[in-house]
C-alpha positions as CSV (number, residue, x, y, z in Angstrom):
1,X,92.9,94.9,139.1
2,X,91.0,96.2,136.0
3,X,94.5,97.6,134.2
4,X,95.7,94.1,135.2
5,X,92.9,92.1,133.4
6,X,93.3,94.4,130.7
7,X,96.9,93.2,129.3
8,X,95.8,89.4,129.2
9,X,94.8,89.4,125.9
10,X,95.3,92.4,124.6
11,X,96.3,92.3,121.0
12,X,98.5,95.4,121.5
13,X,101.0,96.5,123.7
14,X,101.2,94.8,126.8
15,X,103.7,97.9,128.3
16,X,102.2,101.0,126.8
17,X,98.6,100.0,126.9
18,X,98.4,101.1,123.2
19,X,96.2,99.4,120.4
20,X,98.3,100.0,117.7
21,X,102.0,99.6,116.6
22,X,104.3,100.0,119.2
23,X,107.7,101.6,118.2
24,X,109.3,101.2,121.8
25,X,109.1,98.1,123.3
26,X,108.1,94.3,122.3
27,X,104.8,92.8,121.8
28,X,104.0,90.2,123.4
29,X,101.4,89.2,121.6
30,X,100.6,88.8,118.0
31,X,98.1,90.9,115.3
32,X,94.5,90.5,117.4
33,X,92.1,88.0,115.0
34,X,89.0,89.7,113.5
35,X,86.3,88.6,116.1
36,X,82.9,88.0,115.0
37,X,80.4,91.1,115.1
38,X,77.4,90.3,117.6
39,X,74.6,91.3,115.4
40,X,71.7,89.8,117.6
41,X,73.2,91.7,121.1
42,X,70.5,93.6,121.3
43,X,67.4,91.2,121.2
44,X,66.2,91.1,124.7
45,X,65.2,87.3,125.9
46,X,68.9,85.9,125.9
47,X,69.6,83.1,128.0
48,X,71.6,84.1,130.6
49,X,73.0,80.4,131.2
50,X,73.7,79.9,127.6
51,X,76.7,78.6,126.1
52,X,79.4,81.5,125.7
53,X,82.6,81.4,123.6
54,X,85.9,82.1,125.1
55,X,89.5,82.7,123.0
56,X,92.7,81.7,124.2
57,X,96.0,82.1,123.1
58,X,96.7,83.1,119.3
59,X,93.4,80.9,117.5
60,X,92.5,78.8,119.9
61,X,89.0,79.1,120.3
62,X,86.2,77.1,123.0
63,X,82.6,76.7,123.9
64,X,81.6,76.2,127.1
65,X,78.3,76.3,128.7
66,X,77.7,78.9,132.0
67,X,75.1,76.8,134.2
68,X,75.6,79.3,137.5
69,X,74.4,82.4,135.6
70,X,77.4,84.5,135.6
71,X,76.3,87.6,134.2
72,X,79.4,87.6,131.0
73,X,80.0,90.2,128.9
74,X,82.1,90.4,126.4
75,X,85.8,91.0,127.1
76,X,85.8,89.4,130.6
77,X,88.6,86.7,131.9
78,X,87.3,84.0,132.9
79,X,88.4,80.9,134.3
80,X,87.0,77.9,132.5
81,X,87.0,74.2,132.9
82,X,90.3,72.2,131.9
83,X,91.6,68.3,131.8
84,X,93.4,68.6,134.3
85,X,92.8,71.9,136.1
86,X,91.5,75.0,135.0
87,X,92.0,77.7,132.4
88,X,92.2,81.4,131.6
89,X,90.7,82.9,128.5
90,X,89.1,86.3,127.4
91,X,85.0,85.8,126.5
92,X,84.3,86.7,122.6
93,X,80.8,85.9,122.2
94,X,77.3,85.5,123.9
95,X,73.9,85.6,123.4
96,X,72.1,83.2,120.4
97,X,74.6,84.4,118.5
98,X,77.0,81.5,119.5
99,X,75.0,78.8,118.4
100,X,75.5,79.6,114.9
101,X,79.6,79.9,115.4
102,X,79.1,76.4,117.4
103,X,77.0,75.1,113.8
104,X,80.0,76.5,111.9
105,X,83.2,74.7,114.0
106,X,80.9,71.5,114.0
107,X,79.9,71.3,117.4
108,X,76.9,69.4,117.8
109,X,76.4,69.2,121.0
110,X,75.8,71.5,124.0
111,X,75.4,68.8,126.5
112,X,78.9,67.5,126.7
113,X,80.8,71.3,126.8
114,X,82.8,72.4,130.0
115,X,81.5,74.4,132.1
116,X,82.5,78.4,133.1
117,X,83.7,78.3,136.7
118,X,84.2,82.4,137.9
119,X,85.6,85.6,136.3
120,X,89.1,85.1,137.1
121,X,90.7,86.8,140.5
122,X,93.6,88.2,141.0
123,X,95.6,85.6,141.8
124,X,94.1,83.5,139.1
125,X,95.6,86.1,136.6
126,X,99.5,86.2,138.7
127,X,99.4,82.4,137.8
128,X,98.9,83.0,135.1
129,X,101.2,85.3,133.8
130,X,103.9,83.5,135.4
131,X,103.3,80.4,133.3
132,X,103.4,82.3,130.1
133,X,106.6,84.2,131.0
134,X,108.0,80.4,130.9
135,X,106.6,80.0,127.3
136,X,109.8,81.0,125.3
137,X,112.5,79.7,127.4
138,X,110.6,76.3,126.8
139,X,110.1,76.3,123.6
140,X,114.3,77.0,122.8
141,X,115.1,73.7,125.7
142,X,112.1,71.6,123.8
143,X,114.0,72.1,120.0
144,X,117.6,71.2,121.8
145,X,116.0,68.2,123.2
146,X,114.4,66.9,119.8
147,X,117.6,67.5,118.4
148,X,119.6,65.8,120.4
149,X,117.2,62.8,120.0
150,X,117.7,63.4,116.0
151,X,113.6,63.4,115.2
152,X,112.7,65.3,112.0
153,X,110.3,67.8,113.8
154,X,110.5,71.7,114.7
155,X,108.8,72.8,117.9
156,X,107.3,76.2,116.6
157,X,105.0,77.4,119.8
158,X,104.2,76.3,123.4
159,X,101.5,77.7,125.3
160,X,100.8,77.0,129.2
161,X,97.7,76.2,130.4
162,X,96.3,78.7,133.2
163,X,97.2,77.5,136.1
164,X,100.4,75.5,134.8
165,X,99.8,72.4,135.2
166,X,100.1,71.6,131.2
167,X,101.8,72.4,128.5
168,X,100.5,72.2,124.9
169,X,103.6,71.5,121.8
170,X,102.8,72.9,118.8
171,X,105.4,71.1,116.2
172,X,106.0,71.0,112.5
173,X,106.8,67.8,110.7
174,X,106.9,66.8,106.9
175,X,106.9,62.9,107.6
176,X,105.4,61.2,110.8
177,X,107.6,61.2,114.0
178,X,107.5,58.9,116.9
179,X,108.0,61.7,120.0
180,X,106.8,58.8,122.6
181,X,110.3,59.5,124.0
182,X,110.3,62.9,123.9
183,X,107.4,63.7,125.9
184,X,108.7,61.1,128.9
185,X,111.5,63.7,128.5
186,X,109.8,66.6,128.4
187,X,108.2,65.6,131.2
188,X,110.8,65.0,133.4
189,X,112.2,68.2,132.6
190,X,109.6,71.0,132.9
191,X,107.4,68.5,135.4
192,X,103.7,69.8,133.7
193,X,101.5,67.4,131.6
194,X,102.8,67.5,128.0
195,X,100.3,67.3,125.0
196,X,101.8,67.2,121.1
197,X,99.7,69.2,118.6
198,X,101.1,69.2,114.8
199,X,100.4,72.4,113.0
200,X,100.8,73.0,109.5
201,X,103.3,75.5,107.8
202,X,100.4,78.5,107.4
203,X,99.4,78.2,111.0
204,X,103.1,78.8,111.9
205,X,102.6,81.9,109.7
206,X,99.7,82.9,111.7
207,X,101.2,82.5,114.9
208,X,104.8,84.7,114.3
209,X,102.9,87.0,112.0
210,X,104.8,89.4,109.4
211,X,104.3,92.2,106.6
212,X,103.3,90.4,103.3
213,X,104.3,91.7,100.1
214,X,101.1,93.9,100.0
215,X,102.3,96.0,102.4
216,X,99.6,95.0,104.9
217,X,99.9,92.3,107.9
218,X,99.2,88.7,107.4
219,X,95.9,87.7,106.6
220,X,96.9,84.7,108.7
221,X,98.0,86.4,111.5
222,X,95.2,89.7,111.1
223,X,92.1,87.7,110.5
224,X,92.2,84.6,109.0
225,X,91.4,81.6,111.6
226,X,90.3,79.1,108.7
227,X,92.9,77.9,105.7
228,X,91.4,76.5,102.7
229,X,93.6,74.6,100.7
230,X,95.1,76.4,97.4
231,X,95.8,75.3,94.0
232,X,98.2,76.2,91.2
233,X,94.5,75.8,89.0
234,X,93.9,79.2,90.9
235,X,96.9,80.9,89.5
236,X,96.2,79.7,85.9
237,X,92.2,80.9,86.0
238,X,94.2,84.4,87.1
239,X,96.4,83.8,84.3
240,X,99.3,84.6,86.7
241,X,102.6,83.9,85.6
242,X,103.7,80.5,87.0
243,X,106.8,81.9,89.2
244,X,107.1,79.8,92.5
245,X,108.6,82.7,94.1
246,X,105.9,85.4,93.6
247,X,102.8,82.9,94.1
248,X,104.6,81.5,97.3
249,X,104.4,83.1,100.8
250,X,106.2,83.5,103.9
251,X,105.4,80.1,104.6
252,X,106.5,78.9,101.4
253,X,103.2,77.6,100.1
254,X,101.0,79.3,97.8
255,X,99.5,82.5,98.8
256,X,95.6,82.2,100.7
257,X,94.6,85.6,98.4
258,X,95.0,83.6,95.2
259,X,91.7,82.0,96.7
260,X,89.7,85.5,96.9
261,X,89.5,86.9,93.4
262,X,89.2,83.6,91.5
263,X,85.6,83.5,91.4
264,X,85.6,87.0,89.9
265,X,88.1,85.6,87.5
266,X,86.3,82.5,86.8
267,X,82.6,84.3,86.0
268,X,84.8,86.9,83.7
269,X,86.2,84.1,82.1
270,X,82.8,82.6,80.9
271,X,82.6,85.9,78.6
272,X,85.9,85.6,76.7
273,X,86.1,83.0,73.4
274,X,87.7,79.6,73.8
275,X,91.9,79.4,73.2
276,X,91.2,76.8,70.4
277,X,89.0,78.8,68.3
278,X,90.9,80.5,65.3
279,X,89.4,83.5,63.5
280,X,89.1,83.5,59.9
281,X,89.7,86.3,57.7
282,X,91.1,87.0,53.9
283,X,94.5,87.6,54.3
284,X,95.5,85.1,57.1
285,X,94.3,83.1,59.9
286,X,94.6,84.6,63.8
287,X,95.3,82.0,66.9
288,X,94.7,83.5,70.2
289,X,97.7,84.6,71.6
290,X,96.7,86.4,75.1
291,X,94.2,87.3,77.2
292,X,93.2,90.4,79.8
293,X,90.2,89.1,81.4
294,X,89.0,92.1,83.4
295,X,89.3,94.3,80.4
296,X,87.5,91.9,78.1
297,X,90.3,91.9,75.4
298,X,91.7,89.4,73.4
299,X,94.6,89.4,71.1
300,X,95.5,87.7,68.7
301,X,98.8,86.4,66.5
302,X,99.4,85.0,63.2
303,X,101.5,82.1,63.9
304,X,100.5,80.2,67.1
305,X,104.3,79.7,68.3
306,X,105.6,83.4,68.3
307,X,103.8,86.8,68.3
308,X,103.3,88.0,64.8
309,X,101.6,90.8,63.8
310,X,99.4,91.1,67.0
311,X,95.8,92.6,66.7
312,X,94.1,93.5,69.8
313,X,90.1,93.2,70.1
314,X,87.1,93.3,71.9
315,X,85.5,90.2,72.9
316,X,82.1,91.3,71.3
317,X,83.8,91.7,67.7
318,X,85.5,88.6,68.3
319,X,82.4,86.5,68.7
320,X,80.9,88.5,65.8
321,X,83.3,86.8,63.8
322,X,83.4,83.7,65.1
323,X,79.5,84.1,64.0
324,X,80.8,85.0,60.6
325,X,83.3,82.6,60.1
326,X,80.9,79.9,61.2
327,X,78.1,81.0,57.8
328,X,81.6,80.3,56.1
329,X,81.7,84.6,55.3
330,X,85.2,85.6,55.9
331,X,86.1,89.4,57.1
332,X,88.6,92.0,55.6
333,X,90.1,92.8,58.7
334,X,89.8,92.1,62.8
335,X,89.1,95.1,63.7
336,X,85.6,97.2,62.5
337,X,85.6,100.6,61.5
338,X,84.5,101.4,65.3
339,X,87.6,100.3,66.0
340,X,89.7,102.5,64.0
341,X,88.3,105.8,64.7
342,X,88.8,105.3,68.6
343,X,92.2,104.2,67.8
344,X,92.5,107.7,65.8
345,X,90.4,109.4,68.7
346,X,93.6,107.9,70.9
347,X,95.8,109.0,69.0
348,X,95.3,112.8,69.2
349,X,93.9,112.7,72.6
350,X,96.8,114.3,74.4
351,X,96.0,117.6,73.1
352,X,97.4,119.4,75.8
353,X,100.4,116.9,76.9
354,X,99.3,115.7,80.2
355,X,100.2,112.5,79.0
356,X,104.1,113.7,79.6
357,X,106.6,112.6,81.6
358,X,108.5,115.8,81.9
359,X,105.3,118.2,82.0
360,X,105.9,119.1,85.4
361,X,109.6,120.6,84.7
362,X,110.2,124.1,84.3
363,X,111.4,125.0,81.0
364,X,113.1,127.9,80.7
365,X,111.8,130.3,77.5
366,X,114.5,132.3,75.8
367,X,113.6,135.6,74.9
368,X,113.5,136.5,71.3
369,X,115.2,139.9,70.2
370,X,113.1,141.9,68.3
371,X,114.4,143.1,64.7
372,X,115.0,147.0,64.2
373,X,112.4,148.2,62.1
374,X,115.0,151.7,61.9
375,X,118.5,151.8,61.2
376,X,120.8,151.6,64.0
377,X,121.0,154.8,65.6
378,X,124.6,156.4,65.4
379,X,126.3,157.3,69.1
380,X,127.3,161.1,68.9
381,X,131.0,161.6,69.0
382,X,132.3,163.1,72.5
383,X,133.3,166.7,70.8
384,X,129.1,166.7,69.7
385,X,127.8,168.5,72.2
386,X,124.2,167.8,73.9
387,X,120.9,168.6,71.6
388,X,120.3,171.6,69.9
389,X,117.9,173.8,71.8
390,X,115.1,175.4,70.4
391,X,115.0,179.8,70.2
392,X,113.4,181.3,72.5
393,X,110.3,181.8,69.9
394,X,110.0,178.4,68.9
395,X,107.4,177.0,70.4
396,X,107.2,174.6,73.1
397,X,105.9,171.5,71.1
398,X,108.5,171.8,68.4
399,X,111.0,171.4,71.2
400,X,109.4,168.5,73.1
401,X,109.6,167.0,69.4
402,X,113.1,167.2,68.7
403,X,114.3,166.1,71.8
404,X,112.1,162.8,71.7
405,X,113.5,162.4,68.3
406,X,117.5,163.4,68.4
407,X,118.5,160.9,65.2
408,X,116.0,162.5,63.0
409,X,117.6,163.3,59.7
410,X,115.0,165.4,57.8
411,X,114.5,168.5,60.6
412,X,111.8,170.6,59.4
413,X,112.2,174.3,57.7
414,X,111.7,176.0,60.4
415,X,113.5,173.8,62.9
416,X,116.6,174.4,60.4
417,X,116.5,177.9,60.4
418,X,116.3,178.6,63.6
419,X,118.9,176.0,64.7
420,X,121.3,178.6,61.7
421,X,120.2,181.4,64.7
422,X,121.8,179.7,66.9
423,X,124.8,179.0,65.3
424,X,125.2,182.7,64.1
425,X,124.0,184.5,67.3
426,X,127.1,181.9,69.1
427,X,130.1,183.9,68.2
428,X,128.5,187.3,69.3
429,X,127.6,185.5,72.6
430,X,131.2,184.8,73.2
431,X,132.5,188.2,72.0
């Protein structure tokens, strides 16, 4: 029962039970919204007959009021009050915390809410998961029969009420349609009470859901349950380049987050000199040529047309000479001498080339060959036999000496002598 009242509305996997992607099998539901955090839960006193708020399908929210008591918590499945029947939703909110989401949908009054019947039973929940497995295949009849009646409308959702007795048509349409006949055929067809809702291209967005180009889900379809109306005046205060195909979405109208940085934008804006205002100095006049407003630099071009010879600024040295020219002074240059020694300071700042693309590579260093300080030493001839050996009354050192140094040329007296010995005492040997 619990594992059952569990995959109602869960935003996750209805199969694996997981709250993330699932890689396996289909979700049956779309990217859970970003409920509202009950800050006041734990201020005792609540009411426990208060008004509580229950979500439905995709963003469909409700209030209804609990006048038998039902101890709710948050999460539970309830079966509310419905025209005609009854309904199944999960409970999002309770507590005093309600009243304030009920001032901020525009509910005014508590009086004339619908009321909470019972946590839904088991075979409130069997009814109705077999009206929502009848969702899809309803939706594709519904868009054959509009076409075949040739009305300018696509049916994007349907959604069953709880215990299947009605049937809500969400539909898209640029112009206004007269559906009168197709909800007597509807009706006929699927036998439920059929309701028409028209829903605008965003919350068709919301409800499929998708990857923007950010990378991230759908604001739409993540958290968003409120669409404020966007502006191309957005874009410009951005300065954004006017491209209908990078400022439009997946629902092809212009992107929600151009809404959330243009107050940033707008107050940044306020610090950076007017587009009109030229700047004055004695060898030409500079027109404003381009902005970067987060980086508070302005830069500026000698004819207003084309870009010619562009200088790049501060905004504080371009309202000191804006200051200037108004006294009628005229400077030497844009820039100040501030200016040109951190341009100088940029320019040898890469001292140790981090700055590189290829710094990471492995160069490979080729060794240098040293240059013989001596003269090449000459290779003995094959008929040379091996070095001379010292007498037997040299000493020890003289012979370690000669054989570390066989190409000496100037052998020392004695070393001369003895190696005569040697040469003279050979022929007795062999005698």
């Amino acid at each position: 029962m619990e594992d059952k009242e569990k995959g109602v509305f869960s935003s996750g996997c209805p199969a694996c039970h997981s709250s993330g992607d699932c890689m396996g099998c289909a979700r049956r539901e779309p990217r859970g919204k970003l409920l509202a955090t009950d800050w006041l839960a734990d201020i005792p006193g609540s009411d426990p007959k208060g008004v509580v708020e229950v979500l439905f399908k995709n963003t469909r929210v409700g209030f209804f009021s609990n006048p038998s008591g039902i101890p709710l918590k948050i999460g539970d499945i309830v079966a509310v009050e419905a025209s005609p029947g009854h309904d199944i939703g999960r409970v999002t909110m309770i507590g005093p915390l309600v009243a304030l989401q009920m001032k901020k949908n525009g509910v005014r009054s508590a009086a004339d809410l619908k009321k909470v019947f019972r946590i839904a039973r088991q075979s409130d929940i069997e009814k109705f998961e077999e009206a929502r497995a009848r969702e899809h295949s309803t939706m594709i009849k519904a868009r054959r029969i509009a076409e075949e009646l040739g009305l300018a409308m696509k049916i994007g959702d349907v959604e069953y009420q709880g215990d299947g007795g009605k049937a809500i048509f969400y539909y898209i349409a640029d112009e206004r349609v007269d559906f009168r006949k197709l909800i007597r055929v509807l009706a006929e067809t699927f036998k439920v009470r059929i309701e028409m809702k028209q829903i605008g291209a965003r919350q068709e967005a919301g409800r499929i859901g998708g990857i923007g180009p950010c990378g991230r889900p759908l604001c739409c379809s993540s958290w968003m349950s409120r669409f404020v109306s966007v502006g191309t005046g957005a874009a410009r205060i951005q300065d954004l380049s006017m491209n209908p195909q990078k400022l439009a979405g997946q629902c092809a109208k212009l992107k929600c987050c151009l809404n959330f940085e243009i107050d940033a934008y707008a107050e940044a804006q306020k610090q950076l000199p007017g587009k009109e205002i030229a700047l004055e100095t004695k060898d030409a006049t500079y027109y404003l040529f381009k902005t970067d407003i987060l980086s508070r630099s302005v830069t500026y071009s000698t004819d207003k047309g084309i870009p010619a010879n562009l200088v790049t600024i501060d905004a504080r040295r371009a309202f000191e000479i804006i200051a200037l020219n108004k006294q009628g002074i005229r400077v030497d240059s844009l820039r100040d001498d501030e200016d040109n020694e951190e341009e100088v300071q940029r320019e040898y700042g890469d001292i140790i080339g981090q700055d590189s693309v290829t710094r990471f590579d492995k160069t490979k260093k080729k060794k240098k060959k040293k240059k013989a300080s001596h003269p090449a030493p000459q290779l003995p001839s094959p008929q040379q036999s091996a070095p001379p050996q010292p007498a037997k009354g040299a000493p020890a050192q003289k012979a370690q000496r000669t054989a570390a140094h066989p190409n000496n040329q100037r052998p020392s007296k004695h070393h001369s002598g003895n190696h005569k010995k040697n040469n003279k005492q050979k022929p007795q040997q062999e005698s």
